[in-house]
C-alpha positions, 0 to 999 in steps of 0.5 A: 500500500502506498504511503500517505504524504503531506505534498497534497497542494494543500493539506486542512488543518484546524487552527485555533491558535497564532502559532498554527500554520498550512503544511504544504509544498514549496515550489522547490519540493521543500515542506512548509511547517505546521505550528501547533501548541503542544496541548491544542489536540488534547484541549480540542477533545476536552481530555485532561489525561496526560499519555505516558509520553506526556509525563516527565516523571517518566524516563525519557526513553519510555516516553520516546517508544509510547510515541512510537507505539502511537506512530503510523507507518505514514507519520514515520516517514514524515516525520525523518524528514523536516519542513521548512525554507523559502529559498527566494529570501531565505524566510517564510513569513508564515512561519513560527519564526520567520527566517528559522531555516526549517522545522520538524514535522510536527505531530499533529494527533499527539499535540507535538509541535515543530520544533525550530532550527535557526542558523548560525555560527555569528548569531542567530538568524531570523528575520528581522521584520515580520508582515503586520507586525510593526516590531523588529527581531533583531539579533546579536552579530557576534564575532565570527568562528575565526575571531572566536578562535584567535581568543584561545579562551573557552571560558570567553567562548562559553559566555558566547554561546550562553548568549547565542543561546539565550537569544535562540529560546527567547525567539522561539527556536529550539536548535541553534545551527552551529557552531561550524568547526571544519578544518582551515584547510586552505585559506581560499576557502569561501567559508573559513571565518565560520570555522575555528582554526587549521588545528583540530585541538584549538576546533575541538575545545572551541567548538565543545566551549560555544556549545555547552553555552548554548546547551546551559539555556535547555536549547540545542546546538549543531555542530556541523559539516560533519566532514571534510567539508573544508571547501564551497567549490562544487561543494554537493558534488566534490569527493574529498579523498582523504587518507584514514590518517588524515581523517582520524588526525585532522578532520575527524579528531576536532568533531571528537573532541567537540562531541566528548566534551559537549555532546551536542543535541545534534550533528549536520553531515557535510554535502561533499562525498568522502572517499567516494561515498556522500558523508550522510549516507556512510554508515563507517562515518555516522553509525560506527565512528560517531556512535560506536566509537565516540557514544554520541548520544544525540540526532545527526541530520543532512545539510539542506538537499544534501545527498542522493539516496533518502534510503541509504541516508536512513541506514547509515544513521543519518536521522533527519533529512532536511528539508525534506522533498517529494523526492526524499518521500518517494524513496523512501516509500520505494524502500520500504516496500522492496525491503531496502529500509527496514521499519525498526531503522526508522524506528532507531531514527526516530526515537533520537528524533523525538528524544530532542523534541522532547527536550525542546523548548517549544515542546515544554510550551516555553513562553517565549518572549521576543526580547532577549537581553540584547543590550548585554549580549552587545556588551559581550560581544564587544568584550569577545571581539577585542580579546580576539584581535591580534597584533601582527607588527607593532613598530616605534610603539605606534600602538596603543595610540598616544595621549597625543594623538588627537586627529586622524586620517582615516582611509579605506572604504572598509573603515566607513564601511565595516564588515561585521561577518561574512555571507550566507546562512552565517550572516546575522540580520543585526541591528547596527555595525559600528564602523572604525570611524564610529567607533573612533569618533565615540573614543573622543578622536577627531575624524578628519570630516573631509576626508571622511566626507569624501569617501561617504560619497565615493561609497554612495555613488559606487553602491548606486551603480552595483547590480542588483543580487541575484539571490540571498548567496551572491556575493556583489563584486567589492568596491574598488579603493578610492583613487586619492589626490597626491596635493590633498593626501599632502594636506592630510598628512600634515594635519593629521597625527596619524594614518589609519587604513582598513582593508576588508575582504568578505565571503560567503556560501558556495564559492571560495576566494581567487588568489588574485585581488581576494588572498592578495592585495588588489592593485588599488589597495596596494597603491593605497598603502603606498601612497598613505605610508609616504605621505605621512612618513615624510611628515615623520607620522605613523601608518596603522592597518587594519584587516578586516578580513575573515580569514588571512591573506598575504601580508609579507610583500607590503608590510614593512611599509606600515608601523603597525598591523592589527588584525581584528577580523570580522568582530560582528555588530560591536566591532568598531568599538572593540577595535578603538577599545585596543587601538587606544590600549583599553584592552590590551590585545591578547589574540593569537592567529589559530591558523597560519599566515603564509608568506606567498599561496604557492607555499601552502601545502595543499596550493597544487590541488585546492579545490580539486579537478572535475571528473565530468563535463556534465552540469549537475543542477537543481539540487533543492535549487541551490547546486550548479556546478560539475562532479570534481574530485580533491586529493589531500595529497598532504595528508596529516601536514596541514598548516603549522604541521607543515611549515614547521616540520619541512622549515617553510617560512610563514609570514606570521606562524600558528599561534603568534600575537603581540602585546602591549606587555611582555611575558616571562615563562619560567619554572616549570616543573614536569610530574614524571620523567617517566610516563604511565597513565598521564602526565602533568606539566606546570608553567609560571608566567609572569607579565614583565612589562608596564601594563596589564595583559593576558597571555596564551599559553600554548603546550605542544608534543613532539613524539619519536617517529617509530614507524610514522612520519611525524609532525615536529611539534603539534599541538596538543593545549592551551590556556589563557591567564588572567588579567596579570598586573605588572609583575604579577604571575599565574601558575599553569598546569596542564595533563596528556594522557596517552592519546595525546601522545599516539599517532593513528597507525592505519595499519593496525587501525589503532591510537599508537603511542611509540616507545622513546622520548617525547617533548613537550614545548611550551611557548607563545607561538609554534615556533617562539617555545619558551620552555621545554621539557622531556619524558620517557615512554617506556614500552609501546602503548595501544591508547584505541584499537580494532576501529572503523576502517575508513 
């Protein structure tokens, strides 16, 4: 017998309640959510008897099969797939929340509501104006991913995601789509500032920090693309080929220690194919590494019209697809029927399914308000946005900016023109992005007005002449620099005390950045730094730049021409105060770079085969109405040599190394004492750091491990942890400790499928940076040791 679907043009629904909405089919094939309040069936019948699946005094996974016991063969199916998404402006204006980017199917017999899903890595995303509704819904931008990462603070990134969180219940959503953690790979990546860092370490602990945030206001978090989902080029239709060493050591290792330290509600599998198998339909990568192997308890489902094969997405243990299509239901009633789906998977599916709508907001009834705290949440994404920005070159003290400096000439579009985030679904719909220049001017500094009026109408009239987007995706070609006048720029510098120059950069889903005009400088922008740095050198006047920029670029052909660089990423709607906040040396900087910046492209070890070759002439289009493109393929021919691993181990010079950052102050690193000389079931190692300098400050703290080859080539040092101190004083001084267990020291040996620590001596550096190690230290191991084995073949 057929099954019964929901993609009728229109499916009657009594609605009694604001909250209740139409079920039907959008024009792409994705399913438009019904709202129902969680008592509006039991109400309508006038029976106040709750069911066992109603009663929280029970153990939730009795509640789960009473559910299941309830469910026709029909309601099983709809309800593995989730509704929701209009993708001509990314809202459904009749939705519970519009602009969430879908819902679960929502239980309408048994008085189950949808739960929401909402984007994403910056904040969350939800329309911010709603039809006949004169109020606005605004959300906090908080720094990206990349930014979040440079503050090597989890505690810093916990208060982040508590934050995130309680915007996420107070706007009626249940999970928030984030936080992303794929590896920075290759710095053209379109979506780097999602993501964390080139380290699976620094991801992990970033990445586990922001979701027990989220998850401490009782709503979920998701941390996605679950894998190797490190590139937008042909990003449904790529396989990524990737050695089992490179999986287990790099790509999948952040995404365990995410799913071990936080236990997130829920998973997103990547769209790419690994290894020549889509990521949400491989059973190796989501049922026996995920599950088995790390015990993730929570639901694991597609990115949107991700994979081909509904039937295989459901016996791999993919649990919800989303959006859901025809095509998806199809499929599925096709394999139940040749016995390809067995009812008991969608039985296992569904109960980790209902296990998170149980625990949901909207289930509990949770009154949402519509105003979450969002004066505070500024408050701290200011705080977070100014503790991640890094100070890359700081020469003659041209920062902090002296007592002296009053007036400043500030250039670069982007200073008038901030970027607080990049593009797509990681975008926030903010209320306000404060600029350099506003940022500056509510510091007390004198802006130069002509100047700043100038470049006021050159970006006017530029923006006039832009096109139109095409899409909520497309990115519009930047606006190229301001040509300046040789007399004029004579005169600023005279009158000035000081040069400020921002250049910005932003990107977004489904292309990844050029090397040329993108990764480097554009010819405009290089005659900018030049004509800036002389004029006002021959004054005798400092040149600051500021990158505004999600993810690194080259630096090393125009920086000694400058004083001072600052990096402060994409720093979200507070970004320009955070900016004069340091600038000034109200705070002190104290980010450190989570990923490598490269002297030129061609030295970054995956520049040969970064984003991959096409396998086929053929145009694949019309996925969910997003994919266009053609089936490539991509080799990480550098395996486990990724970033720091790499320009460390084979002496490749970067322009700025992994983990470097200056300060105001200066940090002393001293006595530090080892727990044993021999290694058994762990090992501790303490360090004392001191602030020598003038002012306050804080420091990173960085442990890395350099283990004997054996068998295995090795990198030589990865790290391996970290910590931030305290606000230390002049003088002041904060012990630190940190513990390796064997895991820590073990390499993956495909050819035992095992965690390998070798027997010899290890090292453990520590230091401010990959490569300015301040202290070392030794131990010996022994004898062989096995710290995992017998694991998935991938």
């Amino acid at each position: 017998m057929p099954l019964k679907t929901k993609y009728l043009p229109l499916t009657l629904t009594i609605c009694l309640t604001a909250a209740c909405s139409v079920d039907n089919a959008t024009e792409d094939g994705a399913r438009q959510p019904q709202i129902l309040t969680k008592n509006t069936f039991r109400d309508l019948n006038g029976n106040g008897k709750k069911d066992l699946y109603e009663d929280t005094s029970k153990p939730i996974e009795q509640r789960v099969d009473d559910i299941l016991s309830r469910l026709s063969l029909d309601q099983k199916v709809n309800l593995v797939m989730g509704t929701g998404m209009n993708t001509d402006d990314y809202t459904n204006p009749d939705s519970k929340v519009p602009g969430a980017a879908g819902y679960t199917y929502a239980l309408n017999e048994l008085g189950i509501a949808s739960i929401v899903l909402a984007d994403g890595p910056a904040g969350l995303r939800i329309s911010p104006s709603r039809k006949g509704d004169p109020n606005s819904y605004f959300a906090t931008a908080f720094p990206i991913g990349t930014l979040l990462a440079s503050t090597w603070d989890t505690d810093m990134l916990t208060t982040i995601g508590q934050s995130m969180g309680e915007e996420v219940k107070e706007y009626g959503v249940d999970i928030l789509l984030a936080p992303g953690m794929n590896i920075h790979r290759n710095p053209r990546g379109g979506r780097n500032f999602e993501y964390y860092s080139e380290d699976p370490v620094l991801s992990g602990k970033s990445a586990a920090a922001m979701v027990n945030g989220i998850e401490s206001n009782g709503v979920g978090a998701t941390i996605k693309h679950y894998v190797a989902n490190n590139q937008e080029t042909n990003r449904f239709l790529v396989d990524t080929i990737a050695s089992e060493r490179a999986l287990r050591e790099i790509y999948l290792r952040g995404f365990e220690i995410a799913v071990k330290d936080s236990q997130p509600w829920g998973i997103m599998s990547s769209y790419n194919k690994l290894n020549g198998s889509y990521t949400p339909q491989s059973e190796n990568i989501l049922t026996q590494v995920l599950r088995d192997e790390w015990d993730f308890q929570g639901l694991v489902m597609t990115d949107w019209f991700a994979g081909d094969d509904a039937v295989a997405q459901m016996n791999a243990g993919n649990d919800l697809i989303m959006p859901g299509t025809p095509k998806d239901t199809e499929q599925l009633a096709a394999g139940l029927e040749s016995g390809q789906l067995d009812e008991k998977t969608l039985d296992r599916n569904l109960q980790r399914i209902l296990k998170v709508i149980l625990q949901s907001p909207s289930y509990a009834g949770y009154p949402y308000s519509n105003k979450p705290d969002l004066n505070a949440h500024a408050h701290t994404a200011r705080q977070a946005a100014a503790e991640g920005a890094v100070l890359l070159k700081n020469t003659g003290g041209a920062l902090p900016l002296a007592k002296a400096v009053n007036k400043v000439a500030v250039f670069g579009n982007t200073s008038y023109d901030f970027i607080s985030g990049g593009a797509g679904s990681g975008d926030v719909n903010e209320a306000y992005t404060v600029s350099l220049v506003d940022g500056l001017q509510t510091a007390g500094y004198h802006i130069d007005s002509k100047l700043a009026s100038t470049y006021e109408q050159f970006l006017a009239t530029e923006k006039a002449r832009q096109p139109k987007k095409e899409n909520f995706f497309q990115l519009l070609p930047p606006i190229v620099e301001m040509p300046l006048a040789g007399e004029a720029l004579a005169t600023q510098a005279a009158e000035a005390d000081i040069a400020l120059i921002t250049l910005g950069r932003n990107s977004g889903e489904f292309q990844d950045r050029p090397v040329e005009g993108d990764f480097t400088l554009t010819a405009g922008e290089q005659r900018l730094i030049a004509d800036v740095s002389s004029a006002f050198h021959a004054q005798n006047k400092q040149v600051v730049v500021i990158l505004n920029v999600g993810n690194v670029l080259e630096i090393a052909s125009w920086r000694d021409q400058v004083d001072a660089i600052l990096l402060p990423w994409q720093g979200g709607q507070e970004a320009g105060n955070a900016i004069a906040d340091v600038l000034t040396g109200k705070v002190n900087p104290s980010g450190k770079l989570p990923t490598t910046m490269p002297v030129h492209y061609r030295d970054v070890p995956s520049s040969d085969n970064f984003p991959g070759v096409e396998t086929s002439d053929k145009t694949v289009s019309g996925i969910g109405g997003f994919a266009v493109g053609k089936p490539s393929r991509v080799d990480y021919e550098e395996g486990i040599f990724v970033g720091y691993r790499y320009y460390d181990t084979f002496n490749v010079e970067p322009a700025y190394e992994f983990g470097y950052g200056l300060s105001y102050t200066q940090f002393e690193y001293g006595s530090t004492t080892v727990s044993s000389t021999t290694f058994e079931d762990s090992i501790s190692v303490s360090v004392t750091v001191t602030n020598n300098g003038k002012v306050a400050g804080k420091e990173v703290v960085q442990v890395y491990l350099s283990a004997p080859e054996g068998q295995l080539k090795k990198p030589v040092r990865e790290l391996k942890g970290f910590a931030k101190t305290r606000l230390l004083a002049p003088a002041e001084s904060q012990q630190l400790t940190f513990t390796l267990k064997v895991k820590e020291l073990a390499s993956f040996d495909e050819s035992r499928s095992s965690w390998v620590a070798d027997k010899g001596i290890y090292k453990i550096d520590i230091g401010a940076s990959s490569r300015d190690i301040r202290q070392t230290v030794t131990f010996e191991l022994p004898d062989e040791r096995i710290a995992e084995s017998n694991l998935t073949d991938l």
